[in-house]
N, C-alpha and C positions, 0 to 999 in steps of 0.2 A: 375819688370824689363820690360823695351819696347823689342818687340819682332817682329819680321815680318812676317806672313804665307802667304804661299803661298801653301794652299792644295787645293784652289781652283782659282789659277792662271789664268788658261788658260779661267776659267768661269768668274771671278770675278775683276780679276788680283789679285798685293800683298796689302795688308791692314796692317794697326799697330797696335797693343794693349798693352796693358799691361798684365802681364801675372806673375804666380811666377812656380815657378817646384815643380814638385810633389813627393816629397823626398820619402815619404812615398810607394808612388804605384813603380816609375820607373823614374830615375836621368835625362832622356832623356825626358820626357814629362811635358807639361805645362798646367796648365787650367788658365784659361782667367778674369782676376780680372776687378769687375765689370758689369760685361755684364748682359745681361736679364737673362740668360739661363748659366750652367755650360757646357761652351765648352772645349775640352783637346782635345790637339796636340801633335802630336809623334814627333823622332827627327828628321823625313826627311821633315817633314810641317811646322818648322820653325825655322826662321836664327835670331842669335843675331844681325847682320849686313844689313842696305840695299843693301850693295850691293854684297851679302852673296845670298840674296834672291833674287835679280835679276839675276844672274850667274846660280841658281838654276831655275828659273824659265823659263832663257832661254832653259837651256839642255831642260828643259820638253816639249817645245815648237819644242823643232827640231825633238826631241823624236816622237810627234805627229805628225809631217810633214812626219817624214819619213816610220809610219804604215800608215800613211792617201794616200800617192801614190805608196805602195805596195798593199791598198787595191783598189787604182785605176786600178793600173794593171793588176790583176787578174780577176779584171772584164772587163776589157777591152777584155782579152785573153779568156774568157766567153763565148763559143758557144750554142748555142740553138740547137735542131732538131727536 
């Protein structure tokens, strides 16, 4: 089945593969048919849909924005003495 991850989104962005699920281990994860390497993804790193995974990748992305200028803030609010 084509499959889209996005567990390294925000690094890499979404990529496609082919993938089948892992009946045996857990109904929610998939390893990666094909590839050099046996890679497996959980059910929150990838979407049967692209546009599944773009929706998901965006929240991740606001996710990030909005620790990234809380951690601005607090350094801002940072005194020395």
């Amino acid at each position: 089945m084509k499959v889209w991850i996005t567990k390294y989104a925000l690094i890499r962005g979404i990529y496609e593969i082919e993938a089948k699920v892992c009946k045996s281990v857990n109904s929610q994860m998939i390893q990666e048919v094909g590839g050099q390497y046996s890679m497996y993804y959980h059910n929150d790193e990838w979407h049967e849909t692209k546009k599944e995974a773009v929706a998901y990748a965006e929240s991740m992305r606001d996710k990030k924005i909005a620790s990234l200028k809380k951690k601005i803030k607090n350094l801002k609010e940072l005194k020395f003495s």
